[in-house]
MARKEVO-351008 format. One line per field, with one value per residue (C-alpha): z, y, x. Coordinates in nm, 3 decimals. Layout:
up = Z,... .
north = Y,... .
east = X,... .
//
This chain:
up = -4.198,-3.907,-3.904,-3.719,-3.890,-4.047,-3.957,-4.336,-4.659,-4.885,-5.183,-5.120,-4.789,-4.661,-4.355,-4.274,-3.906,-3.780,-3.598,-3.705,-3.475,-3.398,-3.761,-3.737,-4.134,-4.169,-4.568,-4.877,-5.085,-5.394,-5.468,-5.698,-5.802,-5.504,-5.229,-5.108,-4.988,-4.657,-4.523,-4.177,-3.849,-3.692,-3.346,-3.180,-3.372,-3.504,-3.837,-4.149,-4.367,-4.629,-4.545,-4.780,-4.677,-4.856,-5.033,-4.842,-5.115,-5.187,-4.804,-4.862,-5.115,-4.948,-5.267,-5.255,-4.924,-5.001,-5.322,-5.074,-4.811,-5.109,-5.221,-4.921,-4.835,-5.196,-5.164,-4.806,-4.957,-5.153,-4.921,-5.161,-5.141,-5.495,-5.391,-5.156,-4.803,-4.655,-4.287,-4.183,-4.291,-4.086,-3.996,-3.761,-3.671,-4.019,-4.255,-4.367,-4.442,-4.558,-4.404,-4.621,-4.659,-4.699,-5.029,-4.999,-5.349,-5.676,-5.948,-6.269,-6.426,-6.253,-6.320,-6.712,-6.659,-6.545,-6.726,-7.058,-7.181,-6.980,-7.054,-7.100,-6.829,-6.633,-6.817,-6.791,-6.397,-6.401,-6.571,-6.366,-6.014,-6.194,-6.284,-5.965,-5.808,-6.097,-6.050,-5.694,-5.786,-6.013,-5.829,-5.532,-5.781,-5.795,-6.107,-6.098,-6.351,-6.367,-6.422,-6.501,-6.487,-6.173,-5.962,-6.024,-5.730,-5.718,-5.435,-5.340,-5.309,-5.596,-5.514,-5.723,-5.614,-5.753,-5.573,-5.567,-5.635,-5.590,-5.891,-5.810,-5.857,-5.739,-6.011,-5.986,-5.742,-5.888,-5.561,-5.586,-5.936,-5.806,-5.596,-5.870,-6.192,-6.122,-6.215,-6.469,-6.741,-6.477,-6.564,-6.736,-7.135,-7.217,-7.069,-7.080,-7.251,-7.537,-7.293,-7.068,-7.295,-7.432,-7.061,-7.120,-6.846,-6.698,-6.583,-6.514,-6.885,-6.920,-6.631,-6.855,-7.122,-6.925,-6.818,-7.180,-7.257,-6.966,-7.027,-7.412,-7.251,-7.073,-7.333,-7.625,-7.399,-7.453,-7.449,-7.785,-7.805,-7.758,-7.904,-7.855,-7.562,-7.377,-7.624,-7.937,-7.733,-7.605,-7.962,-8.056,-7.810,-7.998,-8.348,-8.425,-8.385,-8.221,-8.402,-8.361,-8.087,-8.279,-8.492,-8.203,-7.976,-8.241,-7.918,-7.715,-7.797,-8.018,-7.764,-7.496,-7.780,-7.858,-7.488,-7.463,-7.826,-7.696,-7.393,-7.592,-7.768,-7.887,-7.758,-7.471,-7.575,-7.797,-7.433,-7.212,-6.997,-6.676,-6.577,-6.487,-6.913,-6.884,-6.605,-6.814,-7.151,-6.964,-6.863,-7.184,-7.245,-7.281,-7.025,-6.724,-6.466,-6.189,-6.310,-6.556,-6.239,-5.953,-6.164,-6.248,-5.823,-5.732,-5.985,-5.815,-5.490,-5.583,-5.829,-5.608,-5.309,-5.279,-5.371,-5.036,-5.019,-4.845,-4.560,-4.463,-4.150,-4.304,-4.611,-4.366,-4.196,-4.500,-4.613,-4.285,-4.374,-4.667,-4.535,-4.317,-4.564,-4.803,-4.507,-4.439,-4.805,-4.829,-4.518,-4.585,-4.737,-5.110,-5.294,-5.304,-5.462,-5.728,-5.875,-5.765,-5.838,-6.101,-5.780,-5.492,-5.771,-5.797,-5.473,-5.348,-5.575,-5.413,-5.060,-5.116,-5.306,-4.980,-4.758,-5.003,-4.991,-5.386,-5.494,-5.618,-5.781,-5.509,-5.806,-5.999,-6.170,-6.183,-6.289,-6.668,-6.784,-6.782,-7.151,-7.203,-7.312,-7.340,-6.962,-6.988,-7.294,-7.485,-7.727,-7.624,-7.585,-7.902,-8.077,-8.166,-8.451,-8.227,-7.931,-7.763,-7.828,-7.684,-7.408,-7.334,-7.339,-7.068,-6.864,-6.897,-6.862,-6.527,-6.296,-6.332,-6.697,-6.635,-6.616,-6.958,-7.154,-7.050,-7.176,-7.509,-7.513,-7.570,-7.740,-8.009,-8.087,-8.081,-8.134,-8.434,-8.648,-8.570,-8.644,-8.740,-8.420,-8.257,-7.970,-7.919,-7.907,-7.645,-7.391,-7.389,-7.341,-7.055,-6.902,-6.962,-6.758,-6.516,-6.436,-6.478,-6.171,-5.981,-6.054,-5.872,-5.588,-5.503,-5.500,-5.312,-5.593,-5.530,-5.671,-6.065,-5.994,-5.906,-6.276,-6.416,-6.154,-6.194,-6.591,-6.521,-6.303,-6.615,-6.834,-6.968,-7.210,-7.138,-6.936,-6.595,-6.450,-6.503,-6.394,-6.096,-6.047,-6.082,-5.772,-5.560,-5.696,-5.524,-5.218,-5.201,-5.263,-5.054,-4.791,-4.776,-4.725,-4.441,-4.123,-3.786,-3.919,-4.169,-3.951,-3.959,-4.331,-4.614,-4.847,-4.713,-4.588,-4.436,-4.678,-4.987,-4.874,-4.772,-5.124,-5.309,-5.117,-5.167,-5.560,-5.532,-5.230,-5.425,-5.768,-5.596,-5.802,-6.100,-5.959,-6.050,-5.715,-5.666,-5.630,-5.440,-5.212,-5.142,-5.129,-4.883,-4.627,-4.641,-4.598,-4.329,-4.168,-4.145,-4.050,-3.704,-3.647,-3.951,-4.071,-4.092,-4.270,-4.582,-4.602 .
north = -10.463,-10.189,-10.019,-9.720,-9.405,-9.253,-8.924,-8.795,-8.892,-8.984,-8.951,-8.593,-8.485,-8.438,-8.642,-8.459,-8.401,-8.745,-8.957,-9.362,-9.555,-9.432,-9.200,-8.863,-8.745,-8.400,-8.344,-8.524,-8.616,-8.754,-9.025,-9.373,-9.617,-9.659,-9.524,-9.121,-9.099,-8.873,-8.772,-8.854,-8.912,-9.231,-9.138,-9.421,-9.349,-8.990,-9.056,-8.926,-9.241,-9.207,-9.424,-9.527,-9.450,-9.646,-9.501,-9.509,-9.629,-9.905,-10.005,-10.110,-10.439,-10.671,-10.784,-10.428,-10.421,-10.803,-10.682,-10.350,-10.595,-10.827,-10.487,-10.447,-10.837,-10.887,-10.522,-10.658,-10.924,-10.702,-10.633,-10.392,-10.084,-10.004,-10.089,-9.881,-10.031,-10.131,-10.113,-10.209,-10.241,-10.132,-10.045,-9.802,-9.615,-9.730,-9.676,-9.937,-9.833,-9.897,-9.735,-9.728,-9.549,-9.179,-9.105,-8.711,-8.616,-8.643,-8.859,-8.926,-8.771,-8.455,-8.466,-8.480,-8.237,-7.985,-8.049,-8.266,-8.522,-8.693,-8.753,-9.110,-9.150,-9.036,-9.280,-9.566,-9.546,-9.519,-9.861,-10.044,-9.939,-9.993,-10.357,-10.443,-10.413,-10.562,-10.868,-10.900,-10.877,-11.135,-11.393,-11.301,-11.391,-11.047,-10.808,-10.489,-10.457,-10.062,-9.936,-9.584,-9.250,-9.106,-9.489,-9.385,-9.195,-9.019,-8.885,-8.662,-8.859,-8.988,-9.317,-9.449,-9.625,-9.807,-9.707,-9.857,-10.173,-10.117,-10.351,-10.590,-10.990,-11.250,-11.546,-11.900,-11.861,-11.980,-11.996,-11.590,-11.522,-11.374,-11.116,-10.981,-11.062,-10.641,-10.543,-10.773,-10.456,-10.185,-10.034,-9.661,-9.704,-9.494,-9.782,-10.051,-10.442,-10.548,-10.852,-10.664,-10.467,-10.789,-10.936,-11.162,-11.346,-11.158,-11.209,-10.991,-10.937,-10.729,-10.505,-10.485,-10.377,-10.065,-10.018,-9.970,-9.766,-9.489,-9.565,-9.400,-9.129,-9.034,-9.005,-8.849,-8.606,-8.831,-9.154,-9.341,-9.339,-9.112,-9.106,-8.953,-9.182,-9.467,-9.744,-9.567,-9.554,-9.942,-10.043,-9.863,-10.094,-10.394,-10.299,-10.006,-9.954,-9.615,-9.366,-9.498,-9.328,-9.304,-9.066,-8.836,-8.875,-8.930,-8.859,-9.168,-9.479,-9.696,-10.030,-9.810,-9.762,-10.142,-10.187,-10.028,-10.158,-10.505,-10.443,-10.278,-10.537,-10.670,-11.023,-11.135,-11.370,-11.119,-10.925,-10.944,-11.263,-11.142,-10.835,-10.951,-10.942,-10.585,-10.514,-10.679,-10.513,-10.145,-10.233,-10.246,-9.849,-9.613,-9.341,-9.273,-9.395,-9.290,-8.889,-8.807,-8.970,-8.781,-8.475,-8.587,-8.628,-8.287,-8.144,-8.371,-8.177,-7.825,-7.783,-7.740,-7.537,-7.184,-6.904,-6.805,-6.437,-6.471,-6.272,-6.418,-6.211,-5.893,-6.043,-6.105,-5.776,-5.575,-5.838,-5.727,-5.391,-5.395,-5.563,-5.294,-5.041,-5.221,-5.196,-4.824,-4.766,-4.998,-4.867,-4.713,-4.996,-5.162,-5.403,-5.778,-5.818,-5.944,-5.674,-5.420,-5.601,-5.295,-5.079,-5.271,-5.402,-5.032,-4.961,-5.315,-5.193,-4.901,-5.039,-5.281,-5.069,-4.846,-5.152,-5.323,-5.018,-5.019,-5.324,-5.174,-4.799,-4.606,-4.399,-4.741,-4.710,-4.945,-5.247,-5.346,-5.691,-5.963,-6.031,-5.674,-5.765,-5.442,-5.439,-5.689,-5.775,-6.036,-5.981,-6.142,-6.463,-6.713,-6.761,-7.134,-7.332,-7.446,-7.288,-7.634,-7.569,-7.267,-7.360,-7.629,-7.383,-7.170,-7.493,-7.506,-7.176,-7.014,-6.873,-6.536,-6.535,-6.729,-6.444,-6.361,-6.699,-6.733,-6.425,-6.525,-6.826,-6.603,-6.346,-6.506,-6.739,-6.562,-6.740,-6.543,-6.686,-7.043,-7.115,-7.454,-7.552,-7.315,-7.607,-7.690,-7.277,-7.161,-7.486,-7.369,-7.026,-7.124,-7.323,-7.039,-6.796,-7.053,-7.092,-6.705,-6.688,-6.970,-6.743,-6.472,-6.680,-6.840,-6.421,-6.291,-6.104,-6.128,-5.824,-5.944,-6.282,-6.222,-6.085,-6.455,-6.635,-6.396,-6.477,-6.819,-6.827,-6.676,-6.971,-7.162,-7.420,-7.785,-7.703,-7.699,-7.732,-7.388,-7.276,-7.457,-7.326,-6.978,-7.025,-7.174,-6.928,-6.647,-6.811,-6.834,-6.474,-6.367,-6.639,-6.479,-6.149,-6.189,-6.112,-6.024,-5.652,-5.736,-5.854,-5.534,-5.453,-5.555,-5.644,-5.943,-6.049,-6.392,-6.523,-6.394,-6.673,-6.917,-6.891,-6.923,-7.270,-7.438,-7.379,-7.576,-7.836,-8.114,-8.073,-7.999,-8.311,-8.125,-7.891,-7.918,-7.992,-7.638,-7.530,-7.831,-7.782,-7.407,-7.502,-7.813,-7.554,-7.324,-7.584,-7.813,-7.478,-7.407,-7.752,-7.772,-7.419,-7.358,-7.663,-7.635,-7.311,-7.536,-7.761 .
east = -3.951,-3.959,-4.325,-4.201,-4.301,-3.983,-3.913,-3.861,-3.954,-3.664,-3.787,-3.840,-3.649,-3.362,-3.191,-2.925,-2.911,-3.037,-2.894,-2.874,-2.735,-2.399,-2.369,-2.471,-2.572,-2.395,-2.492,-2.660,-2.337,-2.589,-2.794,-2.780,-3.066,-3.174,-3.013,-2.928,-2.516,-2.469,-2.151,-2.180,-1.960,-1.906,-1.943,-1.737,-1.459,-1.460,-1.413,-1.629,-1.798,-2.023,-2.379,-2.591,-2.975,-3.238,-3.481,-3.798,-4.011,-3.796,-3.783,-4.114,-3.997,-3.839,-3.684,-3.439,-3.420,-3.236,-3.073,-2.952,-2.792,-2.649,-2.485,-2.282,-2.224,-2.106,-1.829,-1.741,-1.546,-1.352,-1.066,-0.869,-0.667,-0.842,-1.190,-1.423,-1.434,-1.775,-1.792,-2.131,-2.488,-2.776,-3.081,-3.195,-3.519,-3.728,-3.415,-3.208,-2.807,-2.448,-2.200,-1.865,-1.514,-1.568,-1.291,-1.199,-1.139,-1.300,-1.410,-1.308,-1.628,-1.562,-1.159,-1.290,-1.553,-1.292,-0.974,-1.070,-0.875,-0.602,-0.222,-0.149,0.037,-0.296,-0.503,-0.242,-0.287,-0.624,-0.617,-0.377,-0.540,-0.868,-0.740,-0.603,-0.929,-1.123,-0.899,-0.937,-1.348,-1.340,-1.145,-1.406,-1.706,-1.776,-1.914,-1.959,-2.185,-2.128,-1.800,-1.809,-1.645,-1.873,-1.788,-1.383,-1.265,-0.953,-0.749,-0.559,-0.242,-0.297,-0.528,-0.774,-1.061,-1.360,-1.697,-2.039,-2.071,-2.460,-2.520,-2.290,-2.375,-2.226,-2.157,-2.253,-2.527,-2.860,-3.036,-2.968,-3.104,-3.467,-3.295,-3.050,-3.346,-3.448,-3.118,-3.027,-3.066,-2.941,-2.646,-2.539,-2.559,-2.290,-2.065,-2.270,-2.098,-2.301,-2.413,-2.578,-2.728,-2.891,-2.992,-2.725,-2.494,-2.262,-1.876,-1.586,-1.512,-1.835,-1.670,-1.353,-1.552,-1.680,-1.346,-1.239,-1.525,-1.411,-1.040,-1.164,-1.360,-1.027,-0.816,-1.099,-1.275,-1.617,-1.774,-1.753,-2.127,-2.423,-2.767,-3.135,-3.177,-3.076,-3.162,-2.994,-2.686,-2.729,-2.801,-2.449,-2.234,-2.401,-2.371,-2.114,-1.716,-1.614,-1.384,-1.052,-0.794,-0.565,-0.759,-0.858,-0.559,-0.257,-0.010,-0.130,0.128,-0.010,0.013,-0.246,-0.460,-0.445,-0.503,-0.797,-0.914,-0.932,-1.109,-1.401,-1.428,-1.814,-1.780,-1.663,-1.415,-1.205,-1.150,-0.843,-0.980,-0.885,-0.749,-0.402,-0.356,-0.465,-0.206,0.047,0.047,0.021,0.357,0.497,0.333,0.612,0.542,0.701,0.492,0.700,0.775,0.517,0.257,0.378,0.328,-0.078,-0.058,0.102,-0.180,-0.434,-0.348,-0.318,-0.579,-0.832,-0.636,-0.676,-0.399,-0.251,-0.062,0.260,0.150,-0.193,-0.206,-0.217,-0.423,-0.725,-0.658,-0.699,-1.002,-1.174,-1.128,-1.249,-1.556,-1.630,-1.594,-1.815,-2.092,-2.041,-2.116,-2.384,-2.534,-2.909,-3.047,-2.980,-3.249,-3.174,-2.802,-2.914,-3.103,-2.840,-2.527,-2.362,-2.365,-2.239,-1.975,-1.823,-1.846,-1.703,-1.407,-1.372,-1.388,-1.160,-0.908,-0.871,-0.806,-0.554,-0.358,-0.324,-0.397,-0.691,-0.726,-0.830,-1.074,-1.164,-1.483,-1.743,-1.631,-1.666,-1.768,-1.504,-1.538,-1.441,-1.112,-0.946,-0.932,-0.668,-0.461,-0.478,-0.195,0.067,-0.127,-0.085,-0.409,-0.406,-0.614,-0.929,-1.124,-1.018,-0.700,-0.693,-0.827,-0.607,-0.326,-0.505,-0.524,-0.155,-0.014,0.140,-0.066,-0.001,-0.087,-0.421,-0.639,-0.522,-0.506,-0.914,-0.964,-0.846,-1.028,-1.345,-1.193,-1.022,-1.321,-1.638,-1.950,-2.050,-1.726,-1.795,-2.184,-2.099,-1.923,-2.155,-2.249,-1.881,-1.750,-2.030,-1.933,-1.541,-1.692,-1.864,-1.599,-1.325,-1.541,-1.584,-1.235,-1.177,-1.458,-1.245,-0.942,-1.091,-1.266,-0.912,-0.796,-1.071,-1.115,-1.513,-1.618,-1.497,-1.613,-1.954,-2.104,-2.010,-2.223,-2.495,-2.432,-2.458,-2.787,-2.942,-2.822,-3.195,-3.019,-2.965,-2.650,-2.777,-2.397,-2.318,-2.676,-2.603,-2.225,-2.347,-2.575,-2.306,-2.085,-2.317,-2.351,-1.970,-1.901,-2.191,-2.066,-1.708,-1.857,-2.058,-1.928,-2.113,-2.085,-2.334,-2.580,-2.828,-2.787,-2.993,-2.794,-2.679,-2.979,-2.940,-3.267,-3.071,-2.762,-3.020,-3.205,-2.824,-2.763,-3.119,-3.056,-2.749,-2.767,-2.932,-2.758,-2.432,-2.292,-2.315,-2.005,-1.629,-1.400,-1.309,-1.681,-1.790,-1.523,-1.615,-2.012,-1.931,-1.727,-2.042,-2.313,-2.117,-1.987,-2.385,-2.541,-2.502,-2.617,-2.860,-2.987,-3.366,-3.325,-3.180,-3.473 .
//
């Protein structure tokens, strides 16, 4: 173990900036067990990775610092087009690392988080690419040990990758048992095999089990299990039976549903025994893997991307000045933004409608809250049975009647008419208004999107994503605004941005694509300029 001081402290700091070895950390992706993730650049070959740092505190035991290089020996193996590369492990001025293959996209958690439940054909190619690196695992020795929703990355094109094998073990090694004993009950509950819940031995069929577990979150919106804490939702692997699929999902095909049946089943030999079964029955599945997939791929890939006007010259023309406008009529001095925000709403309006040469009312009046549903009509949209309904239909419906459709979701089902499902009502609120305020991010329509994130920063509940998507919200909006015209005026004061971003850079994980995507631009736009000012 290296004695030299380390320039940071991990458990509180932040390392982006530093140099190890040849990687240069740009940003703090997240963090696991024991490790922080950076997106950094590999010098030598000008490529982003993501590198593991170990947590400093944990540097100190020689124990993880073995388990930590056992992590990336064991994933090294796994030479798979399905399984997150590992490139090297290192160590470099006091901080031992991993650098891996950097996956630009999302993860299954987050997909779910945004759109809900999957199609089958989504869920039936999660499975087979999830399979086809399990199998490659298991014939390597390999176990995972957690499979989960947040270790499924998905790609653009349309790639699906398993990530982290951080608790990994590799079978049939005795001699190896001390190094892997403090992780023998590691593992997320919510997907955890009943063996591992009981300290158990462990093989590839606990890994299938997981796999079932998320292959059931997919397709029901949730995990099968929850509970007060971590043990009550062990203890529910072990002893109870989830509601059936076929009860929640009755458009699934039955034979998916038996699929993923088996492969949650309690004891290990009632599983699929390897995961070529698994890849076999999902053949049988009646979708159209080939069609129905490259849809789920085009929607991977466009979700996320911006609305572009078919003339983007003049677009940032009249965006520039509108800008300028905004800073004549702001000039004099306004309080913080936040405390002001019905003014420089109006007169952003106003500003803007000048520039846009009518896209805007040239006399618009301040602008009224979103959920003011008179502003735009609601009647034509179909009012279905449930608020989830509903809001799948928004999720669905063309673009230009978007606005609308998440109107209705709040309008139709207000929170006073549905006390009993009270929890359930207020969460498709939330994310309605949340894609209404992506709808007018992606239209530079700033000035309407900016009372939701202020909404959101005010949220005190146990929902901390939105709390944290209003913040990055604001820094987005106020991000897109600035200019070098703004540089004298107080209402963008730089501090007011700076504040925005440190709400947000270490819980960024909590944000959907769209609004990680946004925040990243802004904080690796600002990192090699303005980096200490986000520590």
């Amino acid at each position: 173990m290296s004695s030299q001081t380390q320039p940071n402290d991990l458990s509180t700091g932040d390392l982006s900036g530093l140099v190890l070895g040849e990687y240069q950390l740009l940003r703090r992706l997240g963090q696991g067990g024991m490790s922080f993730v950076y997106l950094a650049l590999q010098k030598s070959l000008q490529r982003k990775v993501a590198l593991k740092v170990l947590k400093a505190d944990l540097a100190e035991d020689e124990t993880y610092v073995k388990r930590f290089e056992r992590e990336a020996q064991a994933a090294a193996k796994l030479a798979q087009g399905n399984i997150v590369q590992i490139y090297e492990v290192g160590h470099a001025q006091g901080y031992h690392f991993i650098a891996q293959e950097y996956v630009a996209g999302r993860n299954l958690r987050q997909y779910i988080g945004r759109h809900g439940a999957v199609e089958p054909v989504m869920a039936v190619n999660v499975l087979r690419q999830c399979s086809l690196a399990l199998q490659v695992a298991s014939e390597t020795g390999v176990v995972h040990r957690d499979i989960k929703p947040e270790n499924i990355m998905l790609s653009t094109k349309g790639e699906v990758k398993i990530a982290d094998f951080g608790l990994a073990r590799i079978v049939e090694r005795s001699s190896e048992q001390a190094l892997t004993q403090v992780g023998v009950t590691m593992g997320t509950p919510l997907y955890m095999s009943p063996e591992q819940v009981g300290g158990h031995a462990l093989d590839h069929r606990s890994d299938i089990y997981s796999l079932g577990i998320t292959a059931y979150h997919m397709l029901s919106g949730n995990p099968p299990f929850d509970g007060e804490n971590a043990l009550a939702v062990a203890m529910r692997h072990c002893n109870e039976q989830a509601v059936s699929l076929r009860t929640i999902r009755p458009d699934v095909p039955d034979n998916l549903i038996d699929v993923i049946e088996k492969m949650m089943a309690k004891k290990p030999e009632d599983r699929h025994q390897d995961a070529k079964e698994i890849l076999k029955e999902l053949r049988k599945v009646p979708v159209d893997q080939d069609n129905d997939w490259d849809m789920i791929v085009e929607k991977l890939s466009i979700a996320d991307s911006t609305i572009l006007l078919s003339d983007t010259s003049s677009w940032s023309q009249a965006q520039l000045a509108a800008t300028r406008q905004l800073q004549q009529v702001m000039a004099g001095g306004v309080r913080s933004w936040w405390r002001s925000s019905w003014l420089w709403l109006g007169t952003a309006l106003l500003g803007v409608a000048g520039a846009m040469g009518g896209m805007y009312l040239a006399n618009a009046a301040p602008y009224q809250s979103i959920l003011d549903v008179d502003n735009v009509s609601t009647q034509l949209i179909p009012r279905k049975n449930t608020v989830q309904e509903q809001f799948e239909a928004a999720r669905w419906a063309q673009l230009s009647q978007q606005e609308k459709h998440w109107l209705a979701v709040v309008d139709y089902f207000p929170l006073d008419a549905a006390v009993q499902q009270r929890e359930q009502t207020l969460t498709h609120h939330r994310m309605a208004k949340e894609k209404l305020a992506e709808l007018y991010l992606a239209q530079d329509r700033y000035a309407e999107a900016m009372p939701v994130f202020e909404e959101f920063t005010g949220y005190k509940d146990l929902q901390e994503r939105f709390q944290v998507s209003g913040w990055a919200g604001i820094a987005i909006v106020l991000d897109a605004l600035r200019a070098e015209e703004y540089s004298g005026s107080d209402f963008l004061r730089q501090e007011e941005l700076n504040k925005a971003i440190s709400k947000v850079l270490w819980r960024k994980e909590m944000l959907n694509d769209f609004m990680q995507e946004r925040f990243d631009k802004i904080v690796e736009s600002r990192t090699q300029v303005e980096l200490p000012a986000l520590r």
